[in-house]
Each structure stands twice: as structure tokens, then as C-alpha cells.
C-alpha positions in Angstrom: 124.2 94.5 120.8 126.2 91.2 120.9 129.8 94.0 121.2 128.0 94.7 124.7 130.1 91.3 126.1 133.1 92.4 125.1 132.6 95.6 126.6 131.2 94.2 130.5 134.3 91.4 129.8 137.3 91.8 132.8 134.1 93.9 134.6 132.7 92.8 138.0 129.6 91.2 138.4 128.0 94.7 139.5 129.6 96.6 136.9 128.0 93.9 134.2 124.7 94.4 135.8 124.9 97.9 135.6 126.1 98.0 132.0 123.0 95.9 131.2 120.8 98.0 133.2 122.3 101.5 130.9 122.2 99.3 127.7 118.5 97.9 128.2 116.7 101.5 129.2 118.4 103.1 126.7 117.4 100.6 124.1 113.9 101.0 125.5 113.7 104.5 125.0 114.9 104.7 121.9 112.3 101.4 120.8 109.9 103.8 122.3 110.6 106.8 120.3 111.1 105.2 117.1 107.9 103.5 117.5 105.9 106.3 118.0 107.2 107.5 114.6 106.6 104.7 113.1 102.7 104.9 114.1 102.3 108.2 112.9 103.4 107.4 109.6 100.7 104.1 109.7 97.8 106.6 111.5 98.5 109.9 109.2 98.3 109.4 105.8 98.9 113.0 104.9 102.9 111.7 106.0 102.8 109.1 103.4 105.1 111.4 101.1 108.8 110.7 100.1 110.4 112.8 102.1 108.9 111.6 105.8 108.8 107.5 104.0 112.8 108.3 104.2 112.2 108.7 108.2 109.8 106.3 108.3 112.2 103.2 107.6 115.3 105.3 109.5 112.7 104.9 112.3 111.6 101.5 111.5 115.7 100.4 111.4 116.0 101.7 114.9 112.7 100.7 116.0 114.1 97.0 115.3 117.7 97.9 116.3 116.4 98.6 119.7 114.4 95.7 120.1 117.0 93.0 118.9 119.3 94.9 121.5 117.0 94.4 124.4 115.8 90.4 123.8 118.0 87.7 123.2 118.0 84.0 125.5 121.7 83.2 125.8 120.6 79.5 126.3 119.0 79.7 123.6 121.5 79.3 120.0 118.6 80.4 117.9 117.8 83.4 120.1 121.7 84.5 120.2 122.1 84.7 116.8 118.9 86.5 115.8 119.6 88.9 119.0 123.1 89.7 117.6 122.9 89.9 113.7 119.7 91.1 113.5 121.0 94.7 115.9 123.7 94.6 113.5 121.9 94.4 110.7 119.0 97.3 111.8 121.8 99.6 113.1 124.2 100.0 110.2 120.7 100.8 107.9 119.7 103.1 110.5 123.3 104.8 109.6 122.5 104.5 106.1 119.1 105.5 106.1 120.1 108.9 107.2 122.4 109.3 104.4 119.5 108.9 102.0 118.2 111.9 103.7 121.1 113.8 103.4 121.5 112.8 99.9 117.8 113.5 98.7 118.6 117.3 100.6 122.0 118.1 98.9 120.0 116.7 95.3 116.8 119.4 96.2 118.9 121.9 97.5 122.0 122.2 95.9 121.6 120.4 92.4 117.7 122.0 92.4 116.6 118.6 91.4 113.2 117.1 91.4 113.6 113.6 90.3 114.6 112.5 93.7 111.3 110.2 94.3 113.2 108.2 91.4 115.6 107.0 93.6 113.3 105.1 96.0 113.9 101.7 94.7 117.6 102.5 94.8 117.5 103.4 98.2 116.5 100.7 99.4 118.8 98.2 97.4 121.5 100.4 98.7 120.3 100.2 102.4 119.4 96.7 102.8 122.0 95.4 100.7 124.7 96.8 101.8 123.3 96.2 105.7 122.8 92.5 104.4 126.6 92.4 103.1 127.6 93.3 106.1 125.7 90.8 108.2 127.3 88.5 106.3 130.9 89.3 106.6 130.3 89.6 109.8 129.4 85.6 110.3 131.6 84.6 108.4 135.0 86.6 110.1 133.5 85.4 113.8 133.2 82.7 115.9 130.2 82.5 117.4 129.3 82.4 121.4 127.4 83.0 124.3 128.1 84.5 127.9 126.0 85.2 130.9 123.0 87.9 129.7 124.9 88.9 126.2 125.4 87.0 123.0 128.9 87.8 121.2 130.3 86.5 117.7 133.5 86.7 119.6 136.3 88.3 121.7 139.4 87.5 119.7 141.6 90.1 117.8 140.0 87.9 114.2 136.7 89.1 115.3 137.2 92.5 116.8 138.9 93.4 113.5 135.7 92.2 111.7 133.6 94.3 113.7 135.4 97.3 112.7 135.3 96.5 109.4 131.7 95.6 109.3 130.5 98.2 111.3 132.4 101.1 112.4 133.1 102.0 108.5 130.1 102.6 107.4 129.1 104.1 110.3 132.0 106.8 109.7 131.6 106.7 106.3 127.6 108.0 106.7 129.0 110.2 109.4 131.6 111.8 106.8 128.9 111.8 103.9 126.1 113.5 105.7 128.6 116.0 107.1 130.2 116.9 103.6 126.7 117.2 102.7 124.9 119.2 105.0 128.5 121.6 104.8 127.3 122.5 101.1 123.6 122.9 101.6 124.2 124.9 104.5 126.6 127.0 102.0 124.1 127.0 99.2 121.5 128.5 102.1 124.1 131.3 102.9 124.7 132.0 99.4 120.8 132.6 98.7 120.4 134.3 101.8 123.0 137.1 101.3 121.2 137.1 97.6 118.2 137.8 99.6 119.1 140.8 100.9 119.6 142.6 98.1 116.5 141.8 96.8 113.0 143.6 96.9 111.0 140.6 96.6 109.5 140.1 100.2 108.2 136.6 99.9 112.0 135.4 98.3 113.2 137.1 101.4 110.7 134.7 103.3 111.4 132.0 101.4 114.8 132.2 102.2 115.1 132.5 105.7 112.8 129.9 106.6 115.0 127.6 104.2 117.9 128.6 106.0 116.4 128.1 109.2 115.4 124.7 108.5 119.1 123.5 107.1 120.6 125.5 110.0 118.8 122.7 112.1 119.2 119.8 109.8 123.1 120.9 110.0 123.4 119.2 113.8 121.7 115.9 112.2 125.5 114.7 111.5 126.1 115.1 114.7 123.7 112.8 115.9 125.9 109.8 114.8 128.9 111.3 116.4 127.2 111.5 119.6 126.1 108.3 119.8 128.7 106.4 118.4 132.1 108.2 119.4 132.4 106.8 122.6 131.7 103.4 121.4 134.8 104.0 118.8 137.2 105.3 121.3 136.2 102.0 123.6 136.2 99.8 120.8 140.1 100.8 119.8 141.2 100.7 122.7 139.8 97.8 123.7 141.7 96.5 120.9 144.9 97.8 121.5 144.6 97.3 125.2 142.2 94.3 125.9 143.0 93.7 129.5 142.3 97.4 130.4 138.9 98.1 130.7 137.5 101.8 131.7 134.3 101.5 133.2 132.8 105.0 132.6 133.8 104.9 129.2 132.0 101.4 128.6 128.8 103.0 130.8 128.9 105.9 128.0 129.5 103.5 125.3 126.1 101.4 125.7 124.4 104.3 127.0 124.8 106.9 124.0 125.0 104.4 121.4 121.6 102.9 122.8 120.1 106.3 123.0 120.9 106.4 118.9 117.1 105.6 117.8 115.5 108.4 120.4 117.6 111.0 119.1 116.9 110.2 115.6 113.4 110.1 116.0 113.3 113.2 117.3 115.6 115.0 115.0 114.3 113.6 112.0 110.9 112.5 112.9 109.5 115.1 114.8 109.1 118.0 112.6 106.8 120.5 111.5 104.3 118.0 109.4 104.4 115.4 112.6 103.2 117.9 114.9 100.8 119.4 113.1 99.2 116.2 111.8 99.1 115.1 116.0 97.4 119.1 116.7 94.7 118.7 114.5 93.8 115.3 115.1 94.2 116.9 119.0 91.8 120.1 118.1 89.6 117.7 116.2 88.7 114.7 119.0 89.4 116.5 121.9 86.7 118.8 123.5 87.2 122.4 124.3 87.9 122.5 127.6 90.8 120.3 127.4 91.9 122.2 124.2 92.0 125.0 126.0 94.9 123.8 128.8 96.8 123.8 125.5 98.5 127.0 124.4 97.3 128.9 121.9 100.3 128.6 119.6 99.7 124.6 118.8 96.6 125.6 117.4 98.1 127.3 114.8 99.4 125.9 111.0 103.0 126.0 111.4 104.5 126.9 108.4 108.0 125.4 108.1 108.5 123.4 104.9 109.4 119.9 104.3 112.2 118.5 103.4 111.7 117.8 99.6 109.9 121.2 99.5 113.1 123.2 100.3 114.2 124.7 97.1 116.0 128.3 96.4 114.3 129.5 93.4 115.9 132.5 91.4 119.1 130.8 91.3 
């Protein structure tokens, strides 16, 4: 992203080259992952529900995220400015894309709600609007430039300020949401599961623990954002507190975890149980069986593990 200058600025030449280096492959991996998700959605229509179209445009945000990171011709004015505030644009939906998610869990799980497919259009209104509010803000509080292999909207204390305030709060503020929110469906889970135990019922036994299974992974999704994004904070502040002093390692983690945002997402939220079973049988179906049978026997298998929309606690 066009905050990538600021980061390599007071660096060496080498340092700069290796900060690009970190900041392109990550970008690339994560353009790769997100785009793979992305194509299953397209190929498998038996995907095409609400709860994996919710993934589907988180993975489309950092499918495009990525790839405004990685192109951008500084001698180029046209280039720079669709290179910057079209990363910033993709990245804080990407953030608020997963709190759709979070919010369409808490309304299944906790509020036993079934309307949530109600909420599409809102969604997206929320997402892109708010992304394009930001955008805006964001050209308006900077100066705009350009500097050896990164575009910037500026290194002054003005812009710096407007960076945080255009993108570091509602990054935080998804980070805080989806945490609050995963906090009471995981307790929502324990509370049915302790239920469970008292009761005879076998398959509300079942029921149960694969619910709770499923939220006990969906629990770490909060922590994607605070992986990727928490060294890019830290460097951020202090680079505005401290502008001369620049930590090398600390940048190199910056770009590198932020970058790697879209692979971790896409395999967090978009490889799940429904993704991997739509790529085996389309596997057991084309492939022939002497090639299915390097494969173990295991992928063969339906896996079982329900969806997100699907995960309901009855009896309560």
C-alpha cells in the first residue's frame, strides 16, 4: 500500500529493496489465495449460499487489495492514485467484510435468528459505503506524491493523522466487534454444551459438539486481523511519535504480516468443510482411479461439519 513509503523512508537503498521484496510476495500470495476462493465460488454453484457469498466478497476485497498493492507506475499520476486508494479502499472492506460474518454468526447463534439473508443488501451498503467514505476522507486530508517504487498521499504529521483515522479505526473497530462477538457465541456454545450433558438425546449431544467445535475454530478468526495488522499499528505510532527513528525489523514485519492478510483469510474463512468437499468430489468424479487412489481414503468421505448459517442450538 501507498503507507509502504513512509515505512522504507530514512531506510537504505537495500533495506527499501528488501521491504519491496517482503511487501510484493506477500501480496502475491495472498492475491493467490484469495483468488482461488474466489473461483470456487464462480466453478461450484452448490457455494452460491449466503453464508460462503459473505466469504466470497471478503475474498474478492483481498483478492483486489492484493493486487492494487503489488501494481502501481510511480511515473505514472494516474497509476499512483489507482495503486494507493484503490488498496485502501479493498482493505478496510476486507476488515468489514469479516464483521458481517461475525455478525450474521452472533444473529444465528445467539439471537436463534433466521432472517439473516435479509440483511444482504445492507451489507453491502455498509461495506462499500463506509470503505468509499473512507477513501474519500482520505484524499481529501492528504497531499498527494510519488517516490521511487511506492506511491504515498503523504509523509507529513496532516496526513499520517488521516491515515489513522481513515484506516486504523475501523480496522480496530472490526477487530473489537468480531472479538465481542465471537466471546458470546463461544459462550452461548458452552452454555448448550454443558446443557448437553445432561441430556439423553444422543443426536443433541452431536449436534452440540460439532457446533462447539466449529465456533471453537471460528473463535481465532479475530485474531486474524490482529496478526496482521498489529505490527503495522505499533510502526505506524511510532513512526508518528518518532519520525526520524525507523526500526527496520519492525517495518520488515509490518509489510510482511499485513500483506499476508488476504492468505490467512482465505484460508480461515474460505477453506472450510463445503470448499473441500465441493473440490473432492469434483476430484473423485474427473480423476481416474489410480490417481484417486494416491489420495487417502479419508478425502473420500462426506465431511460432516455444518455451515455457518446452519449452526443453530435447538432446545433452547
Amino acid at each position: 500500500m501507498a503507507s509502504t513509503w513512509a515505512i522504507s523512508e530514512g531506510l537504505s537503498v537495500k533495506d527499501r529493496r528488501i521491504l519491496a521484496a517482503f511487501s510484493t510476495t506477500a501480496a502475491a500470495l495472498s492475491l493467490a489465495g484469495s483468488a482461488f476462493i474466489v473461483l470456487c465460488y464462480i466453478l461450484f454453484k452448490e457455494l452460491r449460499k449466503f453464508s460462503f457469498k459473505l466469504v466470497f466478497f471478503l475474498a474478492l476485497s483481498d483478492m483486489f487489495c492484493s493486487f492494487f498493492s503489488i501494481v502501481g507506475d510511480p511515473s505514472n499520476g494516474l497509476f499512483c492514485y489507482a495503486q494507493d486508494y484503490s488498496a485502501h479502499f479493498f482493505c478496510i472492506a476486507s476488515f468489514l467484510w469479516t464483521t458481517t460474518i461475525a455478525f450474521t454468526l452472533h444473529r444465528t447463534v445467539v439471537k436463534h435468528k433466521t432472517d439473516v439473508e435479509d440483511f444482504g443488501s445492507i451489507f453491502h451498503l455498509y461495506v462499500w459505503g463506509t470503505s468509499f467514505a473512507m477513501t474519500v476522507l482520505l484524499s481529501i486530508g492528504s497531499n498527494y506524491g510519488q517516490s521511487g517504487a511506492w506511491c504515498w498521499t503523504g509523509a507529513g504529521k496532516k496526513e499520517k493523522v488521516v491515515h489513522l483515522i481513515t484506516f486504523y479505526t475501523p480496522l480496530w473497530g472490526a477487530i473489537l466487534y468480531n472479538g465481542l462477538t465471537y466471546y458470546q457465541v463461544n459462550r452461548m456454545l458452552s452454555n448448550a454444551t454443558r446443557m448437553a450433558v445432561g441430556i439423553s438425546d444422543s443426536s443433541y449431544r452431536l449436534d452440540s459438539g460439532a457446533g462447539r467445535k466449529a465456533v471453537n475454530k471460528w473463535g481465532y478468526y479475530p485474531l486474524i486481523l490482529i496478526g496482521s495488522w498489529t505490527f503495522a499499528t505499533i510502526n505506524r505510532i511510532l513512526d508518528f511519535v518518532y519520525p526520524e527513528h525507523k526500526i527496520f525489523w519492525l517495518s520488515l514485519a509490518d509489510v510482511w504480516f499485513a500483506g499476508l492478510m488476504g492468505l490467512f483469510n482465505s484460508i480461515a474463512y474460505g477453506l472450510n468443510s463445503s470448499v473441500r468437499r465441493a473440490i473432492t468430489e469434483r476430484l473423485d468424479l474427473y480423476l481416474p482411479e489410480k490417481v484417486k487412489s494416491l489420495f487417502p481414503q479419508s478425502l473420500k468421505g462426506q465431511q460432516q461439519e455444518q455451515e455457518l448459517v446452519s449452526l443453530m442450538v435447538e432446545g433452547q
